[in-house]
MDAnalysis code that builds the backbone (N, CA, C; Angstrom):
import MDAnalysis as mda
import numpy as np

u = mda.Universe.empty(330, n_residues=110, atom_resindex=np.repeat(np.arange(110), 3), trajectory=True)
u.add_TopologyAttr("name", ["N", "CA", "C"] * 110)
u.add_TopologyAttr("resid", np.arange(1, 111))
u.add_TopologyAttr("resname", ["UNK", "UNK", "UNK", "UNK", "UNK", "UNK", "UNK", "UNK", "UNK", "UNK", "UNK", "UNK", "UNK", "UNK", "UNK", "UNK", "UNK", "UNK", "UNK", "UNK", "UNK", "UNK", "UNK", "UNK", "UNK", "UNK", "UNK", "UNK", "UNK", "UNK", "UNK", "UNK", "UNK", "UNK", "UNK", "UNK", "UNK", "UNK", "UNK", "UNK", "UNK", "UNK", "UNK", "UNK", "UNK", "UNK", "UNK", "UNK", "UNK", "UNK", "UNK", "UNK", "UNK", "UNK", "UNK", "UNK", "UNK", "UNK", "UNK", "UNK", "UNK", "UNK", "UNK", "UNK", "UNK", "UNK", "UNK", "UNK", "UNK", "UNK", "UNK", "UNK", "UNK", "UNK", "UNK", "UNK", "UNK", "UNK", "UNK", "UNK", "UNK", "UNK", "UNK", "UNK", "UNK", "UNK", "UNK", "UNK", "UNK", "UNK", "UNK", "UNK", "UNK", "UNK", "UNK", "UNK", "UNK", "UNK", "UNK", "UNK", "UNK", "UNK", "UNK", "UNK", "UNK", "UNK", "UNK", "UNK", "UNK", "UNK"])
u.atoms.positions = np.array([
    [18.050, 18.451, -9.085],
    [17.181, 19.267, -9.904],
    [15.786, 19.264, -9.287],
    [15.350, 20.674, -8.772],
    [13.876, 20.331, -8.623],
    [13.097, 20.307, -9.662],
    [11.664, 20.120, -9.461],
    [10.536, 20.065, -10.264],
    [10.366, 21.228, -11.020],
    [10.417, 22.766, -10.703],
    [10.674, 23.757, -11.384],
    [11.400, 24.052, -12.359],
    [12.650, 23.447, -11.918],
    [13.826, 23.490, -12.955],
    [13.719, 22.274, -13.745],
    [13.140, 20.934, -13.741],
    [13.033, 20.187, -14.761],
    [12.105, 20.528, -15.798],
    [10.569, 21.425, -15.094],
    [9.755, 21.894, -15.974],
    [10.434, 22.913, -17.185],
    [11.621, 24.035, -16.204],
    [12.251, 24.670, -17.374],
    [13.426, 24.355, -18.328],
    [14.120, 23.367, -18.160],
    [14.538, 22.675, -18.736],
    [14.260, 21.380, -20.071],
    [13.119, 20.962, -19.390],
    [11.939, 20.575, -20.322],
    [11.107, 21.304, -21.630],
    [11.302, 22.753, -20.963],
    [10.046, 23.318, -21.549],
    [9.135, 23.300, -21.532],
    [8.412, 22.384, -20.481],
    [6.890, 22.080, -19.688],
    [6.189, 23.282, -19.465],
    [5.070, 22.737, -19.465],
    [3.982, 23.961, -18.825],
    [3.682, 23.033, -17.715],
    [3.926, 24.205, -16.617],
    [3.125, 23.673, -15.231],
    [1.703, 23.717, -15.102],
    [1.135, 22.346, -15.350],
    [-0.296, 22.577, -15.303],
    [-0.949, 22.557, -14.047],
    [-0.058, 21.811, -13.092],
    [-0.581, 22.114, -11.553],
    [0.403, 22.366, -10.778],
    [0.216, 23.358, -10.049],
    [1.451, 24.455, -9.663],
    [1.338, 24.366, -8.050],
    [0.226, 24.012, -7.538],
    [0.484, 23.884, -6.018],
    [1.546, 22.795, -4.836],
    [2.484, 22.761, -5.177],
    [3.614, 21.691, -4.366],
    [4.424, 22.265, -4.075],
    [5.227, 21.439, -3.451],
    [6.599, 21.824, -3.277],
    [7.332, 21.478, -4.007],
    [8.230, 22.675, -4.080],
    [9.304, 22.119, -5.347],
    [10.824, 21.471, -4.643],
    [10.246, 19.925, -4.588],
    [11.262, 19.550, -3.981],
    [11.596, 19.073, -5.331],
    [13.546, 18.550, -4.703],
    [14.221, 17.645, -5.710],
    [13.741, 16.360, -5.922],
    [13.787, 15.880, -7.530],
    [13.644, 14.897, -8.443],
    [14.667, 13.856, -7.834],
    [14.106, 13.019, -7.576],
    [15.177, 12.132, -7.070],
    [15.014, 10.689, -8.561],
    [14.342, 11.046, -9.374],
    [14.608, 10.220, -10.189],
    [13.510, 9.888, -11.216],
    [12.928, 9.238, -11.975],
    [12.076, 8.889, -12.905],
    [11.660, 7.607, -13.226],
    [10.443, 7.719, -13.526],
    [9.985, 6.550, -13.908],
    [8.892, 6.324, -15.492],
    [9.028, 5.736, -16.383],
    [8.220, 6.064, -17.364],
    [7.275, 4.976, -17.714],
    [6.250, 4.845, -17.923],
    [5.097, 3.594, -17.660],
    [3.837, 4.116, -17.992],
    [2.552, 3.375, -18.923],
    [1.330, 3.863, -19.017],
    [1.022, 2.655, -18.063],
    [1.600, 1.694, -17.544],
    [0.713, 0.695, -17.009],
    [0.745, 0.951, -15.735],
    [-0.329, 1.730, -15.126],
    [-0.449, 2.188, -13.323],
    [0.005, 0.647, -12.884],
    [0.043, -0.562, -12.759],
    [0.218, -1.594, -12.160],
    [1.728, -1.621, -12.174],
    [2.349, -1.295, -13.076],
    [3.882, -1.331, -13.321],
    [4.386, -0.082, -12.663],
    [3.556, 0.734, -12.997],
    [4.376, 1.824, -11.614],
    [4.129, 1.738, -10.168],
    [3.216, 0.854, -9.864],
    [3.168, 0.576, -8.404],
    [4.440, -0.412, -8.240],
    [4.305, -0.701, -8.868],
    [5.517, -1.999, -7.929],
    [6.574, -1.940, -8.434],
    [7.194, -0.544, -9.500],
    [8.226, 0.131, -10.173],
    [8.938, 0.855, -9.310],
    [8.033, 2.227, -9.478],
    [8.202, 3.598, -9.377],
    [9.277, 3.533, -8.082],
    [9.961, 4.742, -7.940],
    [10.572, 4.877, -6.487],
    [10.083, 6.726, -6.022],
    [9.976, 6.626, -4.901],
    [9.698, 7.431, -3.997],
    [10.068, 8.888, -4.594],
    [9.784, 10.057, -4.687],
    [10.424, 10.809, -4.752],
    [10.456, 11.562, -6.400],
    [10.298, 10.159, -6.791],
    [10.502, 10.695, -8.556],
    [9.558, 11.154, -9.204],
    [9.526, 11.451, -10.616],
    [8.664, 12.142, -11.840],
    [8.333, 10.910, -12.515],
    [6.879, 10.821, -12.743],
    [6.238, 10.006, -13.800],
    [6.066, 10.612, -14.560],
    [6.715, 9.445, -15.639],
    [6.521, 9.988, -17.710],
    [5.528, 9.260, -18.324],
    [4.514, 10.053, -18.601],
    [3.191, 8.710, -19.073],
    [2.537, 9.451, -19.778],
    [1.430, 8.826, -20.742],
    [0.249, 9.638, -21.181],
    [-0.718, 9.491, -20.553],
    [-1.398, 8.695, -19.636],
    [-1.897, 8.353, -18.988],
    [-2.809, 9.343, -17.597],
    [-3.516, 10.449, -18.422],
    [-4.048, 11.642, -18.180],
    [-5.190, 11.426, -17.864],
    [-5.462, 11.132, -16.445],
    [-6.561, 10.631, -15.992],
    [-6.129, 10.793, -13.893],
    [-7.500, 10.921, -13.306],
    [-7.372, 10.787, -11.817],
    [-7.096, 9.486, -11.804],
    [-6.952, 8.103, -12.164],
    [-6.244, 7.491, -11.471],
    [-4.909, 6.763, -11.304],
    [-4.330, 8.351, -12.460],
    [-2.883, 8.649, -11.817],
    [-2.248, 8.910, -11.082],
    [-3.146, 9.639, -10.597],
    [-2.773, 10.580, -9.514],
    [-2.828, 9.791, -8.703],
    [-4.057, 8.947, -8.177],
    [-3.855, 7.860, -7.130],
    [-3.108, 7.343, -7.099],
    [-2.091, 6.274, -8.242],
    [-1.016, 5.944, -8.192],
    [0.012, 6.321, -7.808],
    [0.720, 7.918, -8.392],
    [1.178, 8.551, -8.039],
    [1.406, 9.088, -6.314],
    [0.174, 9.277, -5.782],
    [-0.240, 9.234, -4.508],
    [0.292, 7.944, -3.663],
    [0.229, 7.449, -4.126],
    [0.492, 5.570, -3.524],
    [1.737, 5.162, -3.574],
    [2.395, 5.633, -4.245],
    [3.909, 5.813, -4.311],
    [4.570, 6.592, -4.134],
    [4.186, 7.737, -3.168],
    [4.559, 8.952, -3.087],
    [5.409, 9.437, -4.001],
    [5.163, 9.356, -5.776],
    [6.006, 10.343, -6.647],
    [5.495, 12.028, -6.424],
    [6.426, 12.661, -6.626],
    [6.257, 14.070, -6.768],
    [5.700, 14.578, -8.058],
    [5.903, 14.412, -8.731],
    [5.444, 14.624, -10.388],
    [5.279, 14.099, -11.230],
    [4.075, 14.342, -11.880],
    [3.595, 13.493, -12.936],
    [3.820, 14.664, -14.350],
    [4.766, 13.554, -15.253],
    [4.785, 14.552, -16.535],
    [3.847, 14.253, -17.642],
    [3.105, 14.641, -18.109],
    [2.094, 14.169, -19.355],
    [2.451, 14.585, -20.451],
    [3.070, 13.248, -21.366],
    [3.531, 14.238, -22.759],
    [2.006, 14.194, -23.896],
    [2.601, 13.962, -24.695],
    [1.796, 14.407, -26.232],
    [1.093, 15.578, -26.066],
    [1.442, 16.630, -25.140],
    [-0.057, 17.304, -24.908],
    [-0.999, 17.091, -24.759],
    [-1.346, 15.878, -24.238],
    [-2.365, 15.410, -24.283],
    [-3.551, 16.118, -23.110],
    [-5.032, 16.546, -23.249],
    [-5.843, 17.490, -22.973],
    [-5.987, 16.827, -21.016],
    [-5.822, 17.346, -20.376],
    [-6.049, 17.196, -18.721],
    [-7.392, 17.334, -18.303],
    [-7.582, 16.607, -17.954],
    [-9.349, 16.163, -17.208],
    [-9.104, 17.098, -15.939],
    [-10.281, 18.318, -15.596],
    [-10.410, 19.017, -14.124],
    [-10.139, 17.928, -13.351],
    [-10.792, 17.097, -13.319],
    [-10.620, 16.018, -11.927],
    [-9.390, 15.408, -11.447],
    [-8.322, 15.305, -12.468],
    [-7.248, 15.201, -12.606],
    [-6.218, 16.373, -12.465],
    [-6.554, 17.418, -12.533],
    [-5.833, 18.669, -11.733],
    [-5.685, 18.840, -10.423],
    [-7.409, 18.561, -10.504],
    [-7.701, 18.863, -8.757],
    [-7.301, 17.598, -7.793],
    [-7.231, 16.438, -8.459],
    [-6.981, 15.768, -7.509],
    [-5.075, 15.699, -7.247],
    [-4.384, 16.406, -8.263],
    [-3.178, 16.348, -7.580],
    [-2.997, 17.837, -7.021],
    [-3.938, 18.558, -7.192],
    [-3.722, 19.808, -6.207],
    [-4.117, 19.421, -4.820],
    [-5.075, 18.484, -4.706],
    [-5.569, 18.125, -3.243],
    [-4.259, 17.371, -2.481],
    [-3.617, 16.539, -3.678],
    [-1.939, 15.750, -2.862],
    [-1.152, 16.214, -3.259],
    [-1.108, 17.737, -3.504],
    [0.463, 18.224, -3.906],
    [1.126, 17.867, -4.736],
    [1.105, 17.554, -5.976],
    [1.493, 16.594, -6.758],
    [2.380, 17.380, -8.039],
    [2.807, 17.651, -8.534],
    [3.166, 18.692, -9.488],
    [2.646, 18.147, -10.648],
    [1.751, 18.655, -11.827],
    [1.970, 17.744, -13.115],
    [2.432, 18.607, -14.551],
    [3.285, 18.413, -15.052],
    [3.768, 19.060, -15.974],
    [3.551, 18.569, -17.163],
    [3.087, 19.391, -18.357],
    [2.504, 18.956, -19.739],
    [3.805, 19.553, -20.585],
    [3.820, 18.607, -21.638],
    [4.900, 18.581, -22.813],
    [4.358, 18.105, -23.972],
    [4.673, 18.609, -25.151],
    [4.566, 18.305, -26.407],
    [5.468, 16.872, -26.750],
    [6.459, 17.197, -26.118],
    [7.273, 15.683, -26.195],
    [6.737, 14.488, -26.200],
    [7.603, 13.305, -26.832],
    [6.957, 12.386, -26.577],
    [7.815, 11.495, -24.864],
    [7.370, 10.351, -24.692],
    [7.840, 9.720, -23.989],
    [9.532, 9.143, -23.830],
    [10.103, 9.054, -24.577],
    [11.263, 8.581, -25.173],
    [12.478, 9.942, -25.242],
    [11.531, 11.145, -25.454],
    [12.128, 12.200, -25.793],
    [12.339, 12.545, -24.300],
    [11.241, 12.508, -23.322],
    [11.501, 13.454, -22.489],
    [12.242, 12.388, -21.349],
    [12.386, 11.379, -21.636],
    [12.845, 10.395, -20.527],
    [14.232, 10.414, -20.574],
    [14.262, 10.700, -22.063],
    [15.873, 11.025, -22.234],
    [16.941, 12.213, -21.467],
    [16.123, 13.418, -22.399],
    [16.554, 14.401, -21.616],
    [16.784, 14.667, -19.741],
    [15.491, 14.005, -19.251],
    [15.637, 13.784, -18.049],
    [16.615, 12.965, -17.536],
    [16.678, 12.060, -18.073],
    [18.360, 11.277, -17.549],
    [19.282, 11.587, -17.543],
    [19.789, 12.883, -18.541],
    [20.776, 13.468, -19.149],
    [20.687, 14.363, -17.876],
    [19.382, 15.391, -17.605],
    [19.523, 16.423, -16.544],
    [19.748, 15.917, -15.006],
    [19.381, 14.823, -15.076],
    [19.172, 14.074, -13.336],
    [20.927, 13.557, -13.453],
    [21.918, 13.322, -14.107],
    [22.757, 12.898, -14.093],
    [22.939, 11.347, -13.475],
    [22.207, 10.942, -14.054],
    [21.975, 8.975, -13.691],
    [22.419, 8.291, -14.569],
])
């Protein structure tokens, strides 16, 4: 599943649209950036509320592809731009954490 198709499957809004839409190789869900560094695997979608640039660094540091932000929670410019500067995809959901981690497991077939 790529990132496109999890956003529509999700029902996400793509809030930063400049990447590649490569395949999801998997997920990770965590507000604690320290736990997704030494978590996360390569490749995958972060599930967090955690709507801030130094997600993205994290994200960056672990080379994940996408960061999903549920509650709707409101996106800081600096935090757009800095995953438009690393390609980063980030997709916003009304969902909560639990909800969308689910569904994603269900769609990633894991």
């Amino acid at each position: 599943m790529t990132i496109k198709e999890a956003a529509a499957a999700l029902e996400a809004e793509i809030a930063q649209g400049e990447f590649e839409d490569a395949g999801l190789t998997g997920a990770y869900t965590s507000d604690l950036l320290s736990d997704v560094m030494a978590n996360a695997k390569e490749g995958g979608a972060l599930i967090t509320i955690q709507a801030h640039k130094n997600t993205v660094a994290v994200a960056t540091l672990v080379n994940i592809s996408c960061i999903i932000i549920c509650n709707k929670r409101p996106l800081p410019d600096d935090m757009i731009d800095a995953a438009k500067d690393e390609g980063i995809a980030i997709l916003l959901t009304k969902e909560n954490q639990f909800t969308v981690s689910g569904k994603l497991y269900q769609f990633l077939g894991k």
